[in-house]
N, CA, C and O atoms as a CHARMM CRD file, in Angstrom:
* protein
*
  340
    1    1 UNK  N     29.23400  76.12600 141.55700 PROA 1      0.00000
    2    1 UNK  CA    29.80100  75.13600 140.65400 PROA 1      0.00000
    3    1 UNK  C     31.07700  74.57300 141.27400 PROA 1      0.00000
    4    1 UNK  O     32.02400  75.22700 141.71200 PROA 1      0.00000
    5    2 UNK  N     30.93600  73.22000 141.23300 PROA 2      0.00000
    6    2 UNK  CA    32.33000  72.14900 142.20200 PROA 2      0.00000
    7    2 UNK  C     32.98300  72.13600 140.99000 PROA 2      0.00000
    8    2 UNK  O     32.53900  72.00100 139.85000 PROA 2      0.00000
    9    3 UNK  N     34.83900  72.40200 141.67300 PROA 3      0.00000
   10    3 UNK  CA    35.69800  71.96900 141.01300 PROA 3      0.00000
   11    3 UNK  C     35.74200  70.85000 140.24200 PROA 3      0.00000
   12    3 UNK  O     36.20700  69.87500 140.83300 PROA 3      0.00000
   13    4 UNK  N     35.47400  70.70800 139.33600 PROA 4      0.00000
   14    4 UNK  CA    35.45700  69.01000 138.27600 PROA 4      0.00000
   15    4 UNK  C     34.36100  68.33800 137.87900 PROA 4      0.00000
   16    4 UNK  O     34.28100  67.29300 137.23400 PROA 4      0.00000
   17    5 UNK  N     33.01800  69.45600 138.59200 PROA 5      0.00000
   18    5 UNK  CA    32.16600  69.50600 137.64200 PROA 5      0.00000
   19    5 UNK  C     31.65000  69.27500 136.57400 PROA 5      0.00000
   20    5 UNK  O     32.59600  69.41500 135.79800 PROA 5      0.00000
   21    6 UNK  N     30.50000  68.92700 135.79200 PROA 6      0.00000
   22    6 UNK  CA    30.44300  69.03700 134.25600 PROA 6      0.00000
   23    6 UNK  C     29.70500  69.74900 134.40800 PROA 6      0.00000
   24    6 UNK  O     29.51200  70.20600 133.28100 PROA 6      0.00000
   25    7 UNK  N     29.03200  70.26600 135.11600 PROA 7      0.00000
   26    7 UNK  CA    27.79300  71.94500 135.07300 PROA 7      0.00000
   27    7 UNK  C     26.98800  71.20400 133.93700 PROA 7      0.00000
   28    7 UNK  O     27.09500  70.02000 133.61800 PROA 7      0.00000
   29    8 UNK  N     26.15700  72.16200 133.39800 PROA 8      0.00000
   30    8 UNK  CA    25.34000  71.77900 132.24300 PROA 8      0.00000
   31    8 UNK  C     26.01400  71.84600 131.00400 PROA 8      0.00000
   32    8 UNK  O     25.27000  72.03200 130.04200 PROA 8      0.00000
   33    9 UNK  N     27.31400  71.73700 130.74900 PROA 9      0.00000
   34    9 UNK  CA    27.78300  70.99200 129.23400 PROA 9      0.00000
   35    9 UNK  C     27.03700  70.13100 128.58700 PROA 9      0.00000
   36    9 UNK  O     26.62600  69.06600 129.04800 PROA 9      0.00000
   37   10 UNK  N     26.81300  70.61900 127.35700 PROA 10     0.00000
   38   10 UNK  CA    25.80600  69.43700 126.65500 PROA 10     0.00000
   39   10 UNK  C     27.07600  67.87000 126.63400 PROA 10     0.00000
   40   10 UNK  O     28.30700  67.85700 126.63400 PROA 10     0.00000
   41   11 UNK  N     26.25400  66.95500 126.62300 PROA 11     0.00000
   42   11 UNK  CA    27.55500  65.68900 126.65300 PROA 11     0.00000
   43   11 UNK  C     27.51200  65.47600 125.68000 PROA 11     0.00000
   44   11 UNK  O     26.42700  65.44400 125.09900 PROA 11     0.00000
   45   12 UNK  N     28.58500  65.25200 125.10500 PROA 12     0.00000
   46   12 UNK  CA    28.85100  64.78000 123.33900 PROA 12     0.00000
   47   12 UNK  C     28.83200  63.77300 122.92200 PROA 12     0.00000
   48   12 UNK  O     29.57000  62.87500 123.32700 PROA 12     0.00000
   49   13 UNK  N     27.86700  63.62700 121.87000 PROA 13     0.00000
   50   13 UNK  CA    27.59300  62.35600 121.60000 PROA 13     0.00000
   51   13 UNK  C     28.55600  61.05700 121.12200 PROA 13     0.00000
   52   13 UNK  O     29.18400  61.50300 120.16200 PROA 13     0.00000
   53   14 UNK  N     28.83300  60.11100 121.27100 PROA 14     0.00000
   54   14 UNK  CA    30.13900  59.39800 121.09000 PROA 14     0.00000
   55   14 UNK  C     29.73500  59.23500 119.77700 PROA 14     0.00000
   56   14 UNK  O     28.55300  59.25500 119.43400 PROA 14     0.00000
   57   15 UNK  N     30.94900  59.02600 118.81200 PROA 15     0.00000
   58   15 UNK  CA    31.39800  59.21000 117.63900 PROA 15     0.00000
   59   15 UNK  C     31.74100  57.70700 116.99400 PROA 15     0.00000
   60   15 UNK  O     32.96400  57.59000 117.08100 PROA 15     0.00000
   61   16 UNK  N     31.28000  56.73500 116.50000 PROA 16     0.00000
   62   16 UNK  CA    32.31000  55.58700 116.25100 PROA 16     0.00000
   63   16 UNK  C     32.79400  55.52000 114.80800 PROA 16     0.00000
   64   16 UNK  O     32.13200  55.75200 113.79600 PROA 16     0.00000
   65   17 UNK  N     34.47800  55.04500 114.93000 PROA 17     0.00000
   66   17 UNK  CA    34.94000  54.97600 113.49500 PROA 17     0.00000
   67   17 UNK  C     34.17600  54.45000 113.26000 PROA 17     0.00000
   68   17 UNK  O     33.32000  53.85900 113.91800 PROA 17     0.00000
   69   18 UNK  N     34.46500  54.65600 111.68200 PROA 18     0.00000
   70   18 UNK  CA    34.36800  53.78700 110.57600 PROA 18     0.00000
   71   18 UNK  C     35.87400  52.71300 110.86800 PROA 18     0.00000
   72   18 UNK  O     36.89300  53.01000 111.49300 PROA 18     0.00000
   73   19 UNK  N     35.47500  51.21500 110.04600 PROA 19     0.00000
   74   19 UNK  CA    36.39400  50.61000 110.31800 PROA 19     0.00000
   75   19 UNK  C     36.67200  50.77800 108.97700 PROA 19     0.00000
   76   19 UNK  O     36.00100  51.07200 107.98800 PROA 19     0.00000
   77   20 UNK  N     38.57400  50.35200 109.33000 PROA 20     0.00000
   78   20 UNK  CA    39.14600  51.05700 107.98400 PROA 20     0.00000
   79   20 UNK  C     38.72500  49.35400 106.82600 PROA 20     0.00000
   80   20 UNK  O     38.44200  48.21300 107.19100 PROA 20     0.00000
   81   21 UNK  N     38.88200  49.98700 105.34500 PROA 21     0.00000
   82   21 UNK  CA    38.46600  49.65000 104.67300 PROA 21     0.00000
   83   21 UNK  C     39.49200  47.84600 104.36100 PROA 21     0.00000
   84   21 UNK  O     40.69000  47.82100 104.64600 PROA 21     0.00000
   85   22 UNK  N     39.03000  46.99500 103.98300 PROA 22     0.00000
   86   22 UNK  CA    39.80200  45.52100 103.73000 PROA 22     0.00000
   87   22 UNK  C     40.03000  45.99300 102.16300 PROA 22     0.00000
   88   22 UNK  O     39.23900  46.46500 101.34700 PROA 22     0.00000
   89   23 UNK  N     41.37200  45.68800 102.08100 PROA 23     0.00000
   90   23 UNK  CA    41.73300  45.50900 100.44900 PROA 23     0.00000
   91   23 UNK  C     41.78300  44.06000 100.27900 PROA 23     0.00000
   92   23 UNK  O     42.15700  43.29700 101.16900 PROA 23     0.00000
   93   24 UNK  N     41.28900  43.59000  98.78200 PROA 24     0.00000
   94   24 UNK  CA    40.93100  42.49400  98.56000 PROA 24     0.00000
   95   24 UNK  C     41.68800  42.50200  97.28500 PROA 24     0.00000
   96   24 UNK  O     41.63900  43.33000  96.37500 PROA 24     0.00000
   97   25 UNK  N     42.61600  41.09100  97.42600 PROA 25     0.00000
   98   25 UNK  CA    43.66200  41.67600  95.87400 PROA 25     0.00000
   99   25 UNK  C     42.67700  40.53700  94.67300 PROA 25     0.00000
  100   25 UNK  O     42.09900  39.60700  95.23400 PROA 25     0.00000
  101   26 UNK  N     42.55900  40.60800  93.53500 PROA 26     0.00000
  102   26 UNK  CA    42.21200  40.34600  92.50300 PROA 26     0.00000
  103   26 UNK  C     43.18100  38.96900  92.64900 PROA 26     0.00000
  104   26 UNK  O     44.40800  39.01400  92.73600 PROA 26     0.00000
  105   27 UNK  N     42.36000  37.72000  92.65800 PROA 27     0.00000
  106   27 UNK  CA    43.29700  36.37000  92.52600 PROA 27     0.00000
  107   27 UNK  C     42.63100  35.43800  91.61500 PROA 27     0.00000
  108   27 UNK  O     41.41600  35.28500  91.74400 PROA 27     0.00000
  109   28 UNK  N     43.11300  34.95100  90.92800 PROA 28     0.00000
  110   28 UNK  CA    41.97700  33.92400  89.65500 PROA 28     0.00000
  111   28 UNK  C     42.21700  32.62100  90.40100 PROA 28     0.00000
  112   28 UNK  O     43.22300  32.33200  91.04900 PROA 28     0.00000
  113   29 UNK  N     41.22900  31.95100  90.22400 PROA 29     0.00000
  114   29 UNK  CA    40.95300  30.73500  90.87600 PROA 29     0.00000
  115   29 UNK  C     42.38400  30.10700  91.26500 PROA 29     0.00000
  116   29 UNK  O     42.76600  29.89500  92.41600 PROA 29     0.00000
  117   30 UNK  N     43.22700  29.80600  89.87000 PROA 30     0.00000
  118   30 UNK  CA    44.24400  28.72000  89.71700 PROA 30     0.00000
  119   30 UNK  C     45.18700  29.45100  90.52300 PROA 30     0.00000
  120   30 UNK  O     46.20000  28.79900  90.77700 PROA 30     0.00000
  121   31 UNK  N     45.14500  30.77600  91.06400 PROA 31     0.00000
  122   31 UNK  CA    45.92300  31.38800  92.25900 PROA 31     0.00000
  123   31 UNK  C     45.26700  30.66800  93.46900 PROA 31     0.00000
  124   31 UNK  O     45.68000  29.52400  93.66300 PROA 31     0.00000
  125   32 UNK  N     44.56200  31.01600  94.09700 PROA 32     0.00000
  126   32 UNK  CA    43.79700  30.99600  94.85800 PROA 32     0.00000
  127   32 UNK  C     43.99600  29.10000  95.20800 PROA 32     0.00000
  128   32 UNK  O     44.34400  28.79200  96.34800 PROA 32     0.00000
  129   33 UNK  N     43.80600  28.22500  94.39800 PROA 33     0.00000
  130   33 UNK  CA    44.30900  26.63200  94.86500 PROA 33     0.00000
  131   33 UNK  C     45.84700  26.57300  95.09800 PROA 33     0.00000
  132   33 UNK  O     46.43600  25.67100  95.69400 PROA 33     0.00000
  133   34 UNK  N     46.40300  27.68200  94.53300 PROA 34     0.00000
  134   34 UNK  CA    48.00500  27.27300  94.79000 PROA 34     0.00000
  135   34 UNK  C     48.24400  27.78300  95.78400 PROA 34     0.00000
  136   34 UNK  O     49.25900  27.27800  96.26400 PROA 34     0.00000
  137   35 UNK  N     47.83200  28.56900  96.40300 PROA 35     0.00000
  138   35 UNK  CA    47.91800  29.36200  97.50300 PROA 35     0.00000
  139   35 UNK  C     47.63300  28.21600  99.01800 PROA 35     0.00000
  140   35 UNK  O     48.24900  28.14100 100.08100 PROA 35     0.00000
  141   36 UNK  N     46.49500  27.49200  98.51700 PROA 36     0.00000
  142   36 UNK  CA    46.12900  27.03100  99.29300 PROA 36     0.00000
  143   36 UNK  C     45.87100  25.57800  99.75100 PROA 36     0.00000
  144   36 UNK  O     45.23400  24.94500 100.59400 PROA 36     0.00000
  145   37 UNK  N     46.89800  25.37400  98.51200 PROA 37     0.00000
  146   37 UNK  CA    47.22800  24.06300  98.36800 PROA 37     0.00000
  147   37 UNK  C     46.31900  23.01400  97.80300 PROA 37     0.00000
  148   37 UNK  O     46.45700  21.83000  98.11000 PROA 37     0.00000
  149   38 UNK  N     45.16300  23.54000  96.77700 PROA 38     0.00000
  150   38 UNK  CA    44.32900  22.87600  96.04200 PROA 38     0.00000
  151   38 UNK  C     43.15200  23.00200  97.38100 PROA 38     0.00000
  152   38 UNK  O     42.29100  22.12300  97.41800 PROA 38     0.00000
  153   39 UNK  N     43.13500  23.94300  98.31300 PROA 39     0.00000
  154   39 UNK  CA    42.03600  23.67400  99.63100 PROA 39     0.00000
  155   39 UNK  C     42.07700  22.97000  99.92900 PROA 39     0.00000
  156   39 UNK  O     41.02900  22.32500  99.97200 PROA 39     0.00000
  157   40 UNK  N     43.56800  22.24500 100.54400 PROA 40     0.00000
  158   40 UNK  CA    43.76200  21.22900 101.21400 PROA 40     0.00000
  159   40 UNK  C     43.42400  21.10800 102.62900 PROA 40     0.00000
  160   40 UNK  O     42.78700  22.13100 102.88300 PROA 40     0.00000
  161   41 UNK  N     43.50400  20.48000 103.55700 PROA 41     0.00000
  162   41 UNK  CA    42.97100  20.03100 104.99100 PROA 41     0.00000
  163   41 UNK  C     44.49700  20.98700 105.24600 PROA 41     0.00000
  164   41 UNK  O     44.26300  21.92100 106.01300 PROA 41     0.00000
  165   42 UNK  N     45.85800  20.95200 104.81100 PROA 42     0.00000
  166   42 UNK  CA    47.00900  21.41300 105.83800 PROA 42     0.00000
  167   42 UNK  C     47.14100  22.95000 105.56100 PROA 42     0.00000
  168   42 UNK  O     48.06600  23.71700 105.82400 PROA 42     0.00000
  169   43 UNK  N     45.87000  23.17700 104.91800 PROA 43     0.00000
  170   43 UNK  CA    46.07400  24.86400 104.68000 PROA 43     0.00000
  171   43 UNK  C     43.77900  25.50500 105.40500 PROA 43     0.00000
  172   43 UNK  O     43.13500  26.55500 105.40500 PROA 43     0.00000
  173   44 UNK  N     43.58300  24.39000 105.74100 PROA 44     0.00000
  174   44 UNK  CA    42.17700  24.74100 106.05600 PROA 44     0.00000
  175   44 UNK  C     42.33000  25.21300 107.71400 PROA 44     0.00000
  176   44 UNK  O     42.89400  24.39700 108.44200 PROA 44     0.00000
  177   45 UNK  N     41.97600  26.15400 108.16500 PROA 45     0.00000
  178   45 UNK  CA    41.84600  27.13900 109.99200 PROA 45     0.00000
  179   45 UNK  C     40.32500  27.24900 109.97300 PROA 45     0.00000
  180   45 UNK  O     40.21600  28.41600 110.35000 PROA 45     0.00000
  181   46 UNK  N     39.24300  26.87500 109.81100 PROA 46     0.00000
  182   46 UNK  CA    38.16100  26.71800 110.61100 PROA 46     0.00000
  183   46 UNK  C     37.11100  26.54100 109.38600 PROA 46     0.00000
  184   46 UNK  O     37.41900  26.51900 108.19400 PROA 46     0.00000
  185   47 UNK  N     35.99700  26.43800 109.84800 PROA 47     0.00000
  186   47 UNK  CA    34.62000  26.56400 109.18100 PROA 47     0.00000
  187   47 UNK  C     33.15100  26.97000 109.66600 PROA 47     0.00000
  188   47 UNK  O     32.69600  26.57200 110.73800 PROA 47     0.00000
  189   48 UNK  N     32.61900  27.59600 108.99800 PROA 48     0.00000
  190   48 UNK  CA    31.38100  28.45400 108.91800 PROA 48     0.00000
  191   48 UNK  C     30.15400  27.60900 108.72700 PROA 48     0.00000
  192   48 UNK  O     29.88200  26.57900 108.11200 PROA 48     0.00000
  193   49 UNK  N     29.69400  28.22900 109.29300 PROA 49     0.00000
  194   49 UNK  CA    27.76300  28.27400 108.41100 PROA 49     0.00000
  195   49 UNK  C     27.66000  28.71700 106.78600 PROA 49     0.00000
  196   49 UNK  O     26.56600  28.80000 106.22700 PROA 49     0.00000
  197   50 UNK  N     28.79500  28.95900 106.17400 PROA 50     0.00000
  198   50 UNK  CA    28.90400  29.15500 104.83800 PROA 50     0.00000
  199   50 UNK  C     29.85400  28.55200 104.45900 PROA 50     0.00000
  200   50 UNK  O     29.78200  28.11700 103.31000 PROA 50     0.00000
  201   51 UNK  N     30.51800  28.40900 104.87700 PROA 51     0.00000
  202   51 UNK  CA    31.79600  27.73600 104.00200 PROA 51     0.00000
  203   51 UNK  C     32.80700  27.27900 104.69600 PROA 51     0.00000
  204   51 UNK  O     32.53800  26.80800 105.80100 PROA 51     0.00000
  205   52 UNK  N     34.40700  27.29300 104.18700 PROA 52     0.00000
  206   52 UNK  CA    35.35800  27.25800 105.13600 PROA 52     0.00000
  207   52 UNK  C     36.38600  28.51000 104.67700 PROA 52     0.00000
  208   52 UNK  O     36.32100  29.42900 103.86100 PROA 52     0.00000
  209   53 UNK  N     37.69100  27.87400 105.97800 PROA 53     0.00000
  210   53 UNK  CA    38.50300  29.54700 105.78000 PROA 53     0.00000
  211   53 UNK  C     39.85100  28.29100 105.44000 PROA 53     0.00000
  212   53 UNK  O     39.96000  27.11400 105.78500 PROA 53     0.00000
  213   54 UNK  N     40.72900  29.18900 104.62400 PROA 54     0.00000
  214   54 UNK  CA    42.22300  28.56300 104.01200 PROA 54     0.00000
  215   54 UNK  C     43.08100  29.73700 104.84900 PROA 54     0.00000
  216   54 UNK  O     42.76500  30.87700 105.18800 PROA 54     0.00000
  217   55 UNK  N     44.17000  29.04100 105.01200 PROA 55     0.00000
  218   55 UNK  CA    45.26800  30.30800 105.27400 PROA 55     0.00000
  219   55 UNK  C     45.97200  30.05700 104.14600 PROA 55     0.00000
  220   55 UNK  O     46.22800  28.91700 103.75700 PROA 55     0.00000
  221   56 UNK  N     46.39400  31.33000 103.44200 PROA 56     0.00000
  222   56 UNK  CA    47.48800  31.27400 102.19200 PROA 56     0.00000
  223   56 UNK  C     48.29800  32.59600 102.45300 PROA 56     0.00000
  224   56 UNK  O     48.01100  33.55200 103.17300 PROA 56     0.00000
  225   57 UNK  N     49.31000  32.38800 101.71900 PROA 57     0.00000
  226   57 UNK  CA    50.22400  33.96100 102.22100 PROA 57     0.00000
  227   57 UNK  C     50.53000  34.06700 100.57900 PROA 57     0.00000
  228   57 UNK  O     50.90800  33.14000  99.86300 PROA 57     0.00000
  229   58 UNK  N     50.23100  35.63500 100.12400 PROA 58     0.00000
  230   58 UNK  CA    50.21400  36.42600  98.65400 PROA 58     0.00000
  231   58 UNK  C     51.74100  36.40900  98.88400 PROA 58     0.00000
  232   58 UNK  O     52.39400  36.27500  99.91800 PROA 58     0.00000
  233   59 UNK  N     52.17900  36.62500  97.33000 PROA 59     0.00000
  234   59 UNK  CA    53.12700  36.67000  96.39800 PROA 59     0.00000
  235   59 UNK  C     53.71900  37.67000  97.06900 PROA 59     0.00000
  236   59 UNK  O     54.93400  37.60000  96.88000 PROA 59     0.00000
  237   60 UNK  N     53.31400  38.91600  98.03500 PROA 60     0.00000
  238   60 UNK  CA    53.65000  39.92900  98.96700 PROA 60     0.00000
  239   60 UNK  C     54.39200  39.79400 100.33800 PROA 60     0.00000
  240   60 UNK  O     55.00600  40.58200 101.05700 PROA 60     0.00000
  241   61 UNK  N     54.02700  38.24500 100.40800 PROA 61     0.00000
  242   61 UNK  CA    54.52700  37.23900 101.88000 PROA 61     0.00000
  243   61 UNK  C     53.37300  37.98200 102.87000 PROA 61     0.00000
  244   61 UNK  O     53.63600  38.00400 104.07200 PROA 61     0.00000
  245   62 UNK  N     52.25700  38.51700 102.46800 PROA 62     0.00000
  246   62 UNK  CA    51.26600  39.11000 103.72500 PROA 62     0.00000
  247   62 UNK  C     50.28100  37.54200 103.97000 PROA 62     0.00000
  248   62 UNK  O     49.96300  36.73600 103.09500 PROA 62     0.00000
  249   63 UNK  N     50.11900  37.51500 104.74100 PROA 63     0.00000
  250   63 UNK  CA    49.22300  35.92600 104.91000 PROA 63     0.00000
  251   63 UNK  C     48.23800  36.67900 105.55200 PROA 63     0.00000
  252   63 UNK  O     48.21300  37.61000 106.35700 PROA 63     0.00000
  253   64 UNK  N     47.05700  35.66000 104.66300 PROA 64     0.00000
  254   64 UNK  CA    45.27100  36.06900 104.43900 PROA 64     0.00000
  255   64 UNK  C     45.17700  35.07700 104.92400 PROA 64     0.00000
  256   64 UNK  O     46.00700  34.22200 105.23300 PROA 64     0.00000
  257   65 UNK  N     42.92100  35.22800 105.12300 PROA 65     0.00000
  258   65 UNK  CA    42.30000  33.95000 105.67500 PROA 65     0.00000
  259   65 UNK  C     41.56100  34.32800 103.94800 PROA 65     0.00000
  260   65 UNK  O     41.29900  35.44400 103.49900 PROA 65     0.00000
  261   66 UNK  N     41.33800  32.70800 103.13400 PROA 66     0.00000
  262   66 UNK  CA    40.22000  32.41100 102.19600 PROA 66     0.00000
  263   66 UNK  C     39.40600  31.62300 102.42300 PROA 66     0.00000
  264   66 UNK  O     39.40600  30.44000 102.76100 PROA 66     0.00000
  265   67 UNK  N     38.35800  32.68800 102.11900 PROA 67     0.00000
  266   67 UNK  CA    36.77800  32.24700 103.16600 PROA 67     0.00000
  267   67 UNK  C     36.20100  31.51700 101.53500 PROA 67     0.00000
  268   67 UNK  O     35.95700  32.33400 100.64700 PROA 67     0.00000
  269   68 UNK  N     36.03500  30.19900 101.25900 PROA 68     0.00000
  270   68 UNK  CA    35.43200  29.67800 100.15900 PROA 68     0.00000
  271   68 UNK  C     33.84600  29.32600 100.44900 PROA 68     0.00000
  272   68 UNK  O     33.49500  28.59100 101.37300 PROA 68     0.00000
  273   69 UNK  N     33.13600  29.82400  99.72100 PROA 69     0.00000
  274   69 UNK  CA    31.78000  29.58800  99.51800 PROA 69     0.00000
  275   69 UNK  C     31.50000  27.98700  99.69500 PROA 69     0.00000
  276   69 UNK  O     32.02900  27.36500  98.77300 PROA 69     0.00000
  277   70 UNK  N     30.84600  27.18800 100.58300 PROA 70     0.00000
  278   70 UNK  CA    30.08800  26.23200 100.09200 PROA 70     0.00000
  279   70 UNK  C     29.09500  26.58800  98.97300 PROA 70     0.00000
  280   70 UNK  O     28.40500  27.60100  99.08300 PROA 70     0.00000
  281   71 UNK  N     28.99800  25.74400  97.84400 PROA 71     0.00000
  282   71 UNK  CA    27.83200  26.09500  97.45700 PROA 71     0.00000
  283   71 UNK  C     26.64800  25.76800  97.65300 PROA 71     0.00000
  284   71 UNK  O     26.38800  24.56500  97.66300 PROA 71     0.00000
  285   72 UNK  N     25.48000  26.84200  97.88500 PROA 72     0.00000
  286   72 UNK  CA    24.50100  26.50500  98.13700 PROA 72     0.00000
  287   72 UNK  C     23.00900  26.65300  97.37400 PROA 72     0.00000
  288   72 UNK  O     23.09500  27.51200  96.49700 PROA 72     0.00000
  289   73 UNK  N     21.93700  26.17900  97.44100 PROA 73     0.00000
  290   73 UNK  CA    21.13000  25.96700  96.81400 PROA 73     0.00000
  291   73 UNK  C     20.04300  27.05200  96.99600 PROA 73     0.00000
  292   73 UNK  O     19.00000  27.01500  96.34300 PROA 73     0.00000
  293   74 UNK  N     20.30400  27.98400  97.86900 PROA 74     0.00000
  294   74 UNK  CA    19.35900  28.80100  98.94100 PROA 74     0.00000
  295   74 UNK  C     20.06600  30.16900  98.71700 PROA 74     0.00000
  296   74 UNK  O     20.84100  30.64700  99.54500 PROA 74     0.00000
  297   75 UNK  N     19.64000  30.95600  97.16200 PROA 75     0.00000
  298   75 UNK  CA    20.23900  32.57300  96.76700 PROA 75     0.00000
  299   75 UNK  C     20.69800  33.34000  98.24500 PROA 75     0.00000
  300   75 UNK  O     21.81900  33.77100  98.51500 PROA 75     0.00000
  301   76 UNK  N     19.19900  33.37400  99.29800 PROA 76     0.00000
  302   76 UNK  CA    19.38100  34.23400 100.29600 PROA 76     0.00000
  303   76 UNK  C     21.28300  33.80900 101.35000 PROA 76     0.00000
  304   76 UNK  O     21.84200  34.81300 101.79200 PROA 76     0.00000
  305   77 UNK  N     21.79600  32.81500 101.53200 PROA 77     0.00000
  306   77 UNK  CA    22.53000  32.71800 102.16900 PROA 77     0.00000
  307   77 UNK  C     23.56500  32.84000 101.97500 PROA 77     0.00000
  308   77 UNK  O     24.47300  32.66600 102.78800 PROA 77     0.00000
  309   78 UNK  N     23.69000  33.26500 100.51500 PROA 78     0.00000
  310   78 UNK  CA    25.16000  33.46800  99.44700 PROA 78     0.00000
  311   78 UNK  C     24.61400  34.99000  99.36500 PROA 78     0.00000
  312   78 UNK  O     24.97200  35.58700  98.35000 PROA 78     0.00000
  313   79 UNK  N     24.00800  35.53000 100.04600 PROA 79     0.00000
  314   79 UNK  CA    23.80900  37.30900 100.21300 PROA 79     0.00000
  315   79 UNK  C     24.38300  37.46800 101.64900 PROA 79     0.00000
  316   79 UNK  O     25.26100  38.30900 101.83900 PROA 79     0.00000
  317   80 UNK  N     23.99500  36.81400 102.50900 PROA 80     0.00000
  318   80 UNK  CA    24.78700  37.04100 104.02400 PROA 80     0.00000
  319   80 UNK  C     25.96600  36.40300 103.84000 PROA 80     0.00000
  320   80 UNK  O     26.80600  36.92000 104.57600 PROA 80     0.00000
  321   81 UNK  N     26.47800  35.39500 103.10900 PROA 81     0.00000
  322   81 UNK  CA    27.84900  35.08700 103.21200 PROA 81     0.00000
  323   81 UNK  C     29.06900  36.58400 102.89500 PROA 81     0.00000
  324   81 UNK  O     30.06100  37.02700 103.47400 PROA 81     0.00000
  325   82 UNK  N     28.41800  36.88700 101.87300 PROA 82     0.00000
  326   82 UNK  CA    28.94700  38.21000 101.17200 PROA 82     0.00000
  327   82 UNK  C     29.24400  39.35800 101.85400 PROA 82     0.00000
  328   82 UNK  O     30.08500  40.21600 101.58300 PROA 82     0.00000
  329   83 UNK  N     28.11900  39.26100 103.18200 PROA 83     0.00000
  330   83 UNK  CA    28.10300  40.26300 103.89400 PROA 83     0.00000
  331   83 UNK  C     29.36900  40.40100 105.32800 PROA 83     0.00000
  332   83 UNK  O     29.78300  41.35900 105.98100 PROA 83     0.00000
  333   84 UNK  N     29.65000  38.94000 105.34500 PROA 84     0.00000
  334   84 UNK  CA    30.75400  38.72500 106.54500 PROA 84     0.00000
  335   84 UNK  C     32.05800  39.35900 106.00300 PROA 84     0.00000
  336   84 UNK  O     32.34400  39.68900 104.85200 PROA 84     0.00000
  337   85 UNK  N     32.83500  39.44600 107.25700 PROA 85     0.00000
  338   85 UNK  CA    34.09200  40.40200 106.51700 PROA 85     0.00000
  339   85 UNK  C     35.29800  39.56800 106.88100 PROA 85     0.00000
  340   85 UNK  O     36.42300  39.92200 106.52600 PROA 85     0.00000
């Protein structure tokens, strides 16, 4: 057996976190437009295959992305929207 070896050690299987969990604060709509300026164009940072994203910063001063639903006509794609994080 060579110095630095792994001999027959079983190899351990890699482990992956869990990613830690997103807190999502409770905002009622008429938050959620003030935040974001009624979803204005000077508060809109990109858009999706579902919708678009707002930047707004909580009453906490932490600044979020709000991912708003287009609405759509097609149940199945408002199940994968749900699913993005």
């Amino acid at each position: 057996n060579q110095k630095g070896s792994r001999g027959s050690a079983p190899a351990k299987p890699e482990t992956q976190k869990a990613p830690p969990p997103i807190e999502v604060p409770a905002l009622s709509l008429d938050e959620l437009k003030e935040k974001t300026d009624n979803f204005g164009s000077k508060a809109l940072i990109g858009e999706g295959s579902y919708g678009r994203v707002y930047y707004a910063t909580l009453n906490n001063g932490k600044a979020v992305a709000v991912k708003k639903l287009d609405v759509s006509s097609e149940p199945e794609s408002n199940n994968e929207f749900l699913t993005q994080a």
